[in-house]
N, CA, C and O of each residue as an XYZ file, in Angstrom:
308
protein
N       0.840     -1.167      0.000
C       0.000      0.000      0.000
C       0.886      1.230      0.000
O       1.926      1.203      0.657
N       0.555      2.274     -0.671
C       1.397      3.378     -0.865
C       0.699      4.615      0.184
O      -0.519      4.581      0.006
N       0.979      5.424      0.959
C       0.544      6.867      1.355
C       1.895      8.167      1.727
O       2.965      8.310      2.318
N       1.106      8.731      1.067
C       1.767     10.271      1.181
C       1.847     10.279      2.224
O       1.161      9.429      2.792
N       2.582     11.075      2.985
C       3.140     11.522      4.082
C       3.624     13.057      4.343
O       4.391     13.323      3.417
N       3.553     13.699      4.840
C       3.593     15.582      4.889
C       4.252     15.383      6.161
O       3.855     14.563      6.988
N       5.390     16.230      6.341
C       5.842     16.908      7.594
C       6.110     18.471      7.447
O       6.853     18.905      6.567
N       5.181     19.637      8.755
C       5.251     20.906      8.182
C       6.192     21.431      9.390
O       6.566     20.861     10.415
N       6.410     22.593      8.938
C       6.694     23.416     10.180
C       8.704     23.203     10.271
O       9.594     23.329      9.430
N       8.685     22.826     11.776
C      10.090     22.696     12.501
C      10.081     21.083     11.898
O      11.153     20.478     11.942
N       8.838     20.367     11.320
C       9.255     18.973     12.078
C       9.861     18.965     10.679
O      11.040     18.649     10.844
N       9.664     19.129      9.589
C      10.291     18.970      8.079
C      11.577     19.635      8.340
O      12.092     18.647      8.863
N      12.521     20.536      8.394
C      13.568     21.205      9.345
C      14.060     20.119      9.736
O      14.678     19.367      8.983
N      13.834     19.874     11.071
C      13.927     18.547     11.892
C      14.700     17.327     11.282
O      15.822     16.839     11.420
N      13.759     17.105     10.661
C      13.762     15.270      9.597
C      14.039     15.643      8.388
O      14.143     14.670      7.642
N      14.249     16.935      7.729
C      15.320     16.958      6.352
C      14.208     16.605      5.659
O      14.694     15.976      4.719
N      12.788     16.600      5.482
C      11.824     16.303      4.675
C      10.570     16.314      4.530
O       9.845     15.727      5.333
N      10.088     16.989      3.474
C       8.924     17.851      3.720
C       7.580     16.753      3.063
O       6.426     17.006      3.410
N       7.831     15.669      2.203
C       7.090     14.897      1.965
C       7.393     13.653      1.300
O       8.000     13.797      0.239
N       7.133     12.488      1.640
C       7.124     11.192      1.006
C       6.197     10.115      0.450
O       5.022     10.061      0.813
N       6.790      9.138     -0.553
C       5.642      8.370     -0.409
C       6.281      7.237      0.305
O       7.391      6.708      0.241
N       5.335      7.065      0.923
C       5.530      5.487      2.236
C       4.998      4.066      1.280
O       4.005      4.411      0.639
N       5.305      2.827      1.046
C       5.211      1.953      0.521
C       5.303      1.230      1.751
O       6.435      0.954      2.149
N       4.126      0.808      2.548
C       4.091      0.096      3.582
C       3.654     -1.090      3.689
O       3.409     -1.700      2.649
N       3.453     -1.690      4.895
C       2.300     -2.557      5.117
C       1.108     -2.194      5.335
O       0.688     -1.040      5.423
N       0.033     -4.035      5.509
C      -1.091     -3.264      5.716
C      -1.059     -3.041      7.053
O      -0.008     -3.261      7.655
N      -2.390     -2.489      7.854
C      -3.022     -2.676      9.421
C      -1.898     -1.848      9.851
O      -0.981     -2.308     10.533
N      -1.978     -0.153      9.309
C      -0.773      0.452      9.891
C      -1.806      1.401     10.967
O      -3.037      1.384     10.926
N      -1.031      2.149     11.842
C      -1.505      3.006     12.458
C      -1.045      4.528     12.013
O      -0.450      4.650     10.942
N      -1.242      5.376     12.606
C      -0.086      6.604     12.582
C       1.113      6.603     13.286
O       2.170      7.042     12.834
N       0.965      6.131     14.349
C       2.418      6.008     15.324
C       2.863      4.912     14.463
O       4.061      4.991     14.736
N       2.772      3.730     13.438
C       3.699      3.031     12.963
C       3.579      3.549     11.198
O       4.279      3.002     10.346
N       2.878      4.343     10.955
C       3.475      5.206      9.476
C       4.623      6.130     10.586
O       5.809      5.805     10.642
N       4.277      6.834     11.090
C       5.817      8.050     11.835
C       7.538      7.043     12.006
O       8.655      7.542     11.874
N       7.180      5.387     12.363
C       8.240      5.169     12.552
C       9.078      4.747     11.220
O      10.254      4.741     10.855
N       7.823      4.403     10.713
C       8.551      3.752      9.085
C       9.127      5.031      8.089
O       9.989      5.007      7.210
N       8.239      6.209      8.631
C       8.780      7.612      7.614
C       9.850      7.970      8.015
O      10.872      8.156      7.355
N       9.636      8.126      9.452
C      10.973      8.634     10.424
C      12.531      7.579     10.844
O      13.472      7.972     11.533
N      12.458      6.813     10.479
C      12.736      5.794     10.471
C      13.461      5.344     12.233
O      14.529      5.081     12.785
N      12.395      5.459     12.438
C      12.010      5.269     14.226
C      12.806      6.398     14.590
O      13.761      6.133     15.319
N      12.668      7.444     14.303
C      13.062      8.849     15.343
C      12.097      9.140     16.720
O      10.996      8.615     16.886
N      12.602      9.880     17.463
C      11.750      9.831     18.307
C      10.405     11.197     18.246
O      10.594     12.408     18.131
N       8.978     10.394     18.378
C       8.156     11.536     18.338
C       8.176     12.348     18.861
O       8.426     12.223     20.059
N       7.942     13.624     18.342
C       7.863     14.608     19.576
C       7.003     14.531     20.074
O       6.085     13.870     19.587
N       6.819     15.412     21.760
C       5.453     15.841     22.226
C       4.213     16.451     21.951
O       4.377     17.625     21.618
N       3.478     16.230     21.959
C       1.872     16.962     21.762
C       2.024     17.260     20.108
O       1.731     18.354     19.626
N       2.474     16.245     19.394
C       2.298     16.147     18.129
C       0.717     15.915     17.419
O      -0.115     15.038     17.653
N       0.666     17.306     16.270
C      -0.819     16.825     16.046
C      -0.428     16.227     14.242
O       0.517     16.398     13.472
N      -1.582     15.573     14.189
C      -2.034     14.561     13.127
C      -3.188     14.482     12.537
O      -4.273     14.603     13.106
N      -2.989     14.246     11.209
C      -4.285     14.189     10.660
C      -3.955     13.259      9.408
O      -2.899     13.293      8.777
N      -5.422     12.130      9.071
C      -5.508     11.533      7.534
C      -6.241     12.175      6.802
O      -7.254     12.704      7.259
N      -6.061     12.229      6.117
C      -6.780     13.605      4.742
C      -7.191     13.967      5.253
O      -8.175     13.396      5.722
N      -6.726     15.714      5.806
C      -7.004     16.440      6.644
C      -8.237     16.926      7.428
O      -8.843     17.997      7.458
N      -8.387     15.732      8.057
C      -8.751     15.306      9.288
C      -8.308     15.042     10.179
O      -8.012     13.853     10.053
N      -7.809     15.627     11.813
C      -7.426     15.422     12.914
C      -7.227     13.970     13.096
O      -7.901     13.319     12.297
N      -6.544     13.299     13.861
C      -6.797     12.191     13.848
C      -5.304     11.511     14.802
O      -4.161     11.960     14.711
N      -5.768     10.295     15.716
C      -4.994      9.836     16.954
C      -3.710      8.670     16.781
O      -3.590      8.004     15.752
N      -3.165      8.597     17.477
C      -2.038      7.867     17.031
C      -2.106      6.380     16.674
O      -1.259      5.721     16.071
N      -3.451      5.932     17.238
C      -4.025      4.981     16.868
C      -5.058      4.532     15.911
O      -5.720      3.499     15.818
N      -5.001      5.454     15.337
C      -6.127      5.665     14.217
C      -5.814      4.949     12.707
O      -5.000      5.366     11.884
N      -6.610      3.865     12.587
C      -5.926      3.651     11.440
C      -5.415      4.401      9.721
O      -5.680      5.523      9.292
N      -4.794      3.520      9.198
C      -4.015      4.385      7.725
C      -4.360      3.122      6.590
O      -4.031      1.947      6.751
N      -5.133      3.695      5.368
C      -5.173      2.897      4.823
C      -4.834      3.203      3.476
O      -4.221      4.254      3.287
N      -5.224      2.216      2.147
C      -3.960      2.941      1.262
C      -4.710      3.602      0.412
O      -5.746      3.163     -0.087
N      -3.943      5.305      0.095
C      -3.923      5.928     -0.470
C      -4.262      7.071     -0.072
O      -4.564      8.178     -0.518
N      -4.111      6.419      1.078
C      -4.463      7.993      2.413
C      -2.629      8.885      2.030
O      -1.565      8.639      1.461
N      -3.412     10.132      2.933
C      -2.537     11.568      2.906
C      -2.373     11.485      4.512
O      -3.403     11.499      5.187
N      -1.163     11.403      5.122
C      -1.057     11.300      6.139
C      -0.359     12.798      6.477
O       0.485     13.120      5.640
N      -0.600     13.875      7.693
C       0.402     14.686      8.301
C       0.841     15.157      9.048
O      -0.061     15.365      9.860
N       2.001     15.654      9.530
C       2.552     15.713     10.902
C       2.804     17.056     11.077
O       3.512     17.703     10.306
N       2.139     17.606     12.266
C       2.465     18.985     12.597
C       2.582     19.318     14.044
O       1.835     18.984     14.964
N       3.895     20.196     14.072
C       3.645     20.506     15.792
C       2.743     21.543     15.926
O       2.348     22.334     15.070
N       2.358     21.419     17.520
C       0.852     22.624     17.629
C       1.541     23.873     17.350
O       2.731     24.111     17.557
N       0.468     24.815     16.749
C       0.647     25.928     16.890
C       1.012     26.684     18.005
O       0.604     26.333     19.112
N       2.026     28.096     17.823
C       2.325     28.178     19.071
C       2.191     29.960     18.660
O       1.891     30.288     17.512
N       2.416     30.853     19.590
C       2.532     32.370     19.112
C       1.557     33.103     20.148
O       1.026     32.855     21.230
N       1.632     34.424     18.965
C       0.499     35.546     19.825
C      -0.344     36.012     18.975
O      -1.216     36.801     19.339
């Protein structure tokens, strides 16, 4: 199964990469698309997520041909 993958912000900075395609398995989650993109880096905290931009939990499943993405929260004034 193939899915896009988006990292915005600091976390693309971060990980040297702003988007991929993932060629995975099936019965993935989000916390195991992050390790296969990241290639087990460690998550950050209060990381938000979404599948086709839709919010969405670390346990949430990914299926194929989904748009997966990773963003840290907004922060400012």
């Amino acid at each position: 199964m193939t899915i896009t993958v988006k990292f915005f912000a600091s976390l693309s900075e971060q990980l040297g990469k702003k988007e991929i395609s993932l060629n995975a398995q099936d019965n993935l989650t989000l916390e195991n698309v992050w390790s296969q993109a990241t290639n087990n880096a460690v998550m950050p905290t209060k990381l938000l997520m979404a599948i086709n931009m839709e919010y969405a939990q670390l346990t949430d499943p990914v299926n194929d041909g989904d748009e997966v993405a990773y963003f840290p929260p907004v922060t400012g004034g």
